[in-house]
C-alpha positions in Angstrom: 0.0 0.0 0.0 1.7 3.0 -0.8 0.7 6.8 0.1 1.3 10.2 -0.6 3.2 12.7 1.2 3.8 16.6 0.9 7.4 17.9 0.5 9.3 20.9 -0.4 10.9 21.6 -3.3 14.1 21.8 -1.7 13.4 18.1 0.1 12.9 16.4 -3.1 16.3 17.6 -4.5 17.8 16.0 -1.5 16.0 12.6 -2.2 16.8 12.5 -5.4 20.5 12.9 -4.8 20.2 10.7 -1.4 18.7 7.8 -4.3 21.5 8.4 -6.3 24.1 8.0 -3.5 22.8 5.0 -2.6 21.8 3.3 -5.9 18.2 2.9 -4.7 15.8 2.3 -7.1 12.8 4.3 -5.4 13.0 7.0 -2.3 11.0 4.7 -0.9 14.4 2.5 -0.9 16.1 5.0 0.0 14.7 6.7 3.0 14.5 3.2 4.3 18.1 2.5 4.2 18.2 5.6 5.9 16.6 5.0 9.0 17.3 1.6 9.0 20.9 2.6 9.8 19.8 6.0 12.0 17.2 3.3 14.3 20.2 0.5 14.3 22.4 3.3 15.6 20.2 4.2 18.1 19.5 0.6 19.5 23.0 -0.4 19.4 23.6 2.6 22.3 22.0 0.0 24.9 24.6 -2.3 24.6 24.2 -5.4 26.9 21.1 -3.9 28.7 19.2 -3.7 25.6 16.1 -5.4 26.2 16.6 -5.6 29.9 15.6 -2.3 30.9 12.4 -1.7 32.7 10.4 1.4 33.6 11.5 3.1 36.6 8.7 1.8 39.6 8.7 3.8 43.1 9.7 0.7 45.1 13.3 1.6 43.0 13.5 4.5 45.0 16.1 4.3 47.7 14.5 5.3 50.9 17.2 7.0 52.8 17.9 9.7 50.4 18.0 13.0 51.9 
């Protein structure tokens, strides 16, 4: 299913050239190999903990802090 989405001018240059760059055949290609790299970078930052981290919960709170 694709859809439509509204861009500058300027933005669409930028694909085009980004496509080029990356030998994509659509900008659908590449603005996913885009931010499949940007969201791997960003998941890799958890390192061994990734996965394993929970929301903080008030009983985490240490009670002698003053």
């Amino acid at each position: 299913m694709a859809t439509t989405i509204e861009i500058k001018h300027e933005t669409q240059r930028l694909l085009e050239r980004l496509k080029r760059e990356l030998n994509a055949r659509s900008y659908d290609e590449a603005l996913r190999k885009v931010l499949k790299e940007r969201l791997d970078i960003i998941d890799s930052m958890f390192g061994v903990d990734k996965g394993r981290i929970s929301q903080f919960e008030e009983e985490d709170r240490m009670e002698d802090r003053e």
